[in-house]
N, C-alpha and C positions, 0 to 999 in steps of 0.2 A: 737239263741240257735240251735246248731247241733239236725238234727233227732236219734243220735245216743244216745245223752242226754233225750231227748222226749220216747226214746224207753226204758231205763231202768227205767224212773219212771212210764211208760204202766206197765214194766213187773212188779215191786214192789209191785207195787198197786192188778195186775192181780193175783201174786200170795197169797197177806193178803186174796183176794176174795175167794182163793179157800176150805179155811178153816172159815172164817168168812162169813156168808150166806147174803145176801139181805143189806148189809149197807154199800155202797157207799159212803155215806156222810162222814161217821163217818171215816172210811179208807183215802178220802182224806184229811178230816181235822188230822188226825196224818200224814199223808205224808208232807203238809203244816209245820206239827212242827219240822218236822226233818229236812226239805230242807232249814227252818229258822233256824236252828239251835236253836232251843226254847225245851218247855217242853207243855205237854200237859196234862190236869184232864179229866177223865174218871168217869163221877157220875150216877150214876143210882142203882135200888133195885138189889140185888144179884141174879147171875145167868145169868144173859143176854148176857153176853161173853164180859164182859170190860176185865180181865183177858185174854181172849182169843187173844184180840186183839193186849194184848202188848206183850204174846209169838208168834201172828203169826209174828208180826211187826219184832221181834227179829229174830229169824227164820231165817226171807225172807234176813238176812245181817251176813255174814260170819265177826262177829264182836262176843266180850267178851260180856255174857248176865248173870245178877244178878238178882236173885228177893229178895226182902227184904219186910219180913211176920211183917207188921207193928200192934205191941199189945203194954198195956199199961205200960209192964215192962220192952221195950227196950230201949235202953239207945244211948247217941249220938256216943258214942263207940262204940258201936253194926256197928255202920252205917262207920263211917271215919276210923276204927281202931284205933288203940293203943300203946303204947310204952310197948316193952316186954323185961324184965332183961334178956339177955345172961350170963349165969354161967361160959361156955368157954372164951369168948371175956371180962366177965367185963364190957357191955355198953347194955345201952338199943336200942336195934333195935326195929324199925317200924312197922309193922304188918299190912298192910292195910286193913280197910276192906269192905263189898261187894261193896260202891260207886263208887270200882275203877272198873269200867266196861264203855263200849260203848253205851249200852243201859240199864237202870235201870227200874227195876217194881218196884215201890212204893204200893205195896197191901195193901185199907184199911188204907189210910194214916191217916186217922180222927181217928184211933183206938189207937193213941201214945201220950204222952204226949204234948203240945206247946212245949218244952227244948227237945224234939226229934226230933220233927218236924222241929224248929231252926237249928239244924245237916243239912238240904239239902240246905238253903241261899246261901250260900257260893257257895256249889258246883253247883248251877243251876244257878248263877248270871256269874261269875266267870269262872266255870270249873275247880275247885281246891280247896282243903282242907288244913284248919291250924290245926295242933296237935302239942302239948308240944312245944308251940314255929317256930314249923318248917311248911313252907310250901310246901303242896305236889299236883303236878299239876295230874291232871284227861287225862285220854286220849282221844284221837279226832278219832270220832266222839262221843261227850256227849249228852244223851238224857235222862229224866225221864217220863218216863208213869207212872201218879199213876191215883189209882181208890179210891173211896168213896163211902157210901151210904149215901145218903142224908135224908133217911127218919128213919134212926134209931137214936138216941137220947140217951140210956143207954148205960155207957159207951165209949163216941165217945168226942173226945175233936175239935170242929169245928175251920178251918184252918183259922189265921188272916191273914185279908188284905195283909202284907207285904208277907203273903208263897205264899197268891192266887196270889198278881201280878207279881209271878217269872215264873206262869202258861202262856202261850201266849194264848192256845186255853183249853176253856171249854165247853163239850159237851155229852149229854146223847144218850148211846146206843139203849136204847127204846126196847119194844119186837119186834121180826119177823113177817114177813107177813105169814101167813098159809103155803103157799106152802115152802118157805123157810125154816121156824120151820120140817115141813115131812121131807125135804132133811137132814136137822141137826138131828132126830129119825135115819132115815136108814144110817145117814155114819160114825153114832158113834156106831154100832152096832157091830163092831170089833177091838174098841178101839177109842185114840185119835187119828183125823187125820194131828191135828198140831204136833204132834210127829213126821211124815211123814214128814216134810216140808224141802224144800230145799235152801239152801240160791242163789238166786238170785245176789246179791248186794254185792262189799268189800268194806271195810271199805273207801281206796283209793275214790271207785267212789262214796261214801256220799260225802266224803270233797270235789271233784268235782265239783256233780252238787249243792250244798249249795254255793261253789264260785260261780260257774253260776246262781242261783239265784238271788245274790246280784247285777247282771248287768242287769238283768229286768229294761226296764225303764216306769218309772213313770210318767207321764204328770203332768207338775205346777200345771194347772186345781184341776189334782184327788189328791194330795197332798193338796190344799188348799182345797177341798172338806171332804176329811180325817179328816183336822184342824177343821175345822165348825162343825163336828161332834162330837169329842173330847173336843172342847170349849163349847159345848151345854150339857154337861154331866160335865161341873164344873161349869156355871151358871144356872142351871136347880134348879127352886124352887121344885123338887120334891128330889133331889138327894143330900147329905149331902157328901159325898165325889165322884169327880169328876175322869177322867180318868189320870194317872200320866203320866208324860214325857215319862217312860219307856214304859209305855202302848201305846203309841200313837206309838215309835218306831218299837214298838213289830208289830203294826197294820200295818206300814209299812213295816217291814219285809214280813211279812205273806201274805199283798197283791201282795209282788215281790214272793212269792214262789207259789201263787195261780197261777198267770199268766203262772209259768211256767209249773204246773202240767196240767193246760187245755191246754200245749201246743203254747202260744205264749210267744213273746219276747215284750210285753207292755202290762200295766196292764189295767185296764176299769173301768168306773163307779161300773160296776154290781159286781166285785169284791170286790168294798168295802159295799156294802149293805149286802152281801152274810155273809162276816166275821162278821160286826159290833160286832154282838149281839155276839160267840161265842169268840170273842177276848177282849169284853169290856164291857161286864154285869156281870163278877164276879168281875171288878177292882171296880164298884162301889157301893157306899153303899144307900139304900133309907132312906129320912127323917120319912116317917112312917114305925110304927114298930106293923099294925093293919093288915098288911098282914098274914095269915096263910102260904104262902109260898113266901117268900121271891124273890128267884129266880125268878120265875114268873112274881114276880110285877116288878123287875131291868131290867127284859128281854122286859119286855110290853114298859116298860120307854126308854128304848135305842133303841127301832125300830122306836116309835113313834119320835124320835129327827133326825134319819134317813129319816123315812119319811118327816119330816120338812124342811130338807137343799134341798137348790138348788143343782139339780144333773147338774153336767157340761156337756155342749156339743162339 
């Protein structure tokens, strides 16, 4: 990997930093979803800047940016568009709608109907939409940030297995550290400063370094270390659905994009321990349902099976 490639995801990363305070983690796990070319859920209690994160993320890339206000009277037309009668012409033209962007905010996605929610399948597996018959391809680079809250209940229709495994990474924002929360008080004290925000990145140099990604190499080793992982999470007497093929790919992707955001060209052990849980505890489901939260108990389950394999030397 060129330092030239090394330096634009410094700067991408450097600039989500300068409007999102104190979260690291959470910044390169969306840099990881984009360099995979995947999608990524953003879950936490409102207010914490999941939203923030997927205008700064947007922002920082001289690319088409949609947000779509997910409530429970939107419809899958709302999202793909629609075929519209021309009175002039006599034919129905296309009318796309907001999914045809480079970067999509999915806000609140638990706030829509499942047959709304079914609306992003396609286009996140894919990268393209069927209407009235006709197929209509998305542009490159395609990315969905959506956010949730997890702790509200009325209202909220919670997202099935098949939407969550089109997710590669899921992960909570958390609150700020003191000192960071003051700097967030004092720099919103004369507005929004991702308003300010400059894009960094064209679209060109996503589809760039996401090719460069994909030539990360992988050692047999950490590839069969991956699988052990993955296979422990579909025979696991704790866990009633195990991680899909696609999830294990996905694991794979996202460990060649991790390697290249720390800047190497081969991936590492510690790469896959890092992701495990954030790429592969929302694909599975647990046998007991005596947990108060859920999440929790998949996430406790998927470290400990991490911690179980042999880590290759």
């Amino acid at each position: 990997m060129s330092s030239d490639l090394r330096s634009l995801v410094t700067q991408l990363e450097s600039n989500i930093a300068k409007v999102v305070l104190g979260k690291h983690e959470v910044i390169r796990f969306c840099v990881v979803a984009l360099l995979a070319g995947e999608h990524v859920l953003l879950e936490d209690v409102p207010g914490v800047g999941k939203t923030l994160i997927g205008k700064a993320l947007a922002r920082s890339i001289d690319a088409r940016f949609n947000r779509i206000q997910f409530t429970p009277d939107l419809l899958p037309s709302d999202i793909v568009g629609t075929s519209i009668f021309n009175s002039k012409s006599s034919e129905f033209v296309y009318s796309e709608g907001p999914i045809f962007a480079n970067i999509v905010l999915a806000d609140e996605i638990n706030r829509t109907t499942p047959r709304t929610q079914s609306a992003l399948l396609e286009a996140m597996s894919d990268a393209q939409v069927s209407a009235d018959g006709h197929t209509h391809v998305l542009p490159k680079p395609f990315m969905v940030i959506a956010t949730q809250n997890p702790f509200e209940f009325e209202g909220t229709y919670p997202l099935p297995e098949s939407q969550l495994d089109r997710f590669l990474i899921r992960t909570s924002v958390g609150y700020p550290d003191r000192e960071d929360e003051l700097q967030v008080l004092l720099s919103h004290r004369r507005g929004e400063p991702v308003e300010q925000l400059q894009s960094v990145l064209t679209c060109a140099q996503v589809l760039q370094l996401q090719q460069a990604a994909r030539s990360i190499a992988v050692d047999e080793s950490i590839v069969d270390y991956l699988m052990n992982i993955v296979e422990a999470t579909r025979t696991s007497d704790e866990l009633q659905v195990g991680v899909s093929t696609r999830g294990a790919l996905g694991f794979y992707h996202a460990i060649q994009a991790l390697a290249m955001a720390e800047g190497r060209e081969y991936a590492v052990p510690d790469d896959v321990k890092r992701l495990a849980v954030p790429v592969l505890a929302h694909r599975v489901v647990s046998r007991s349902y005596a947990h108060a939260n859920q999440r929790q108990a998949v996430e406790t389950i998927v470290s400990r099976l991490v911690d179980e394999s042999p880590v290759p030397r």
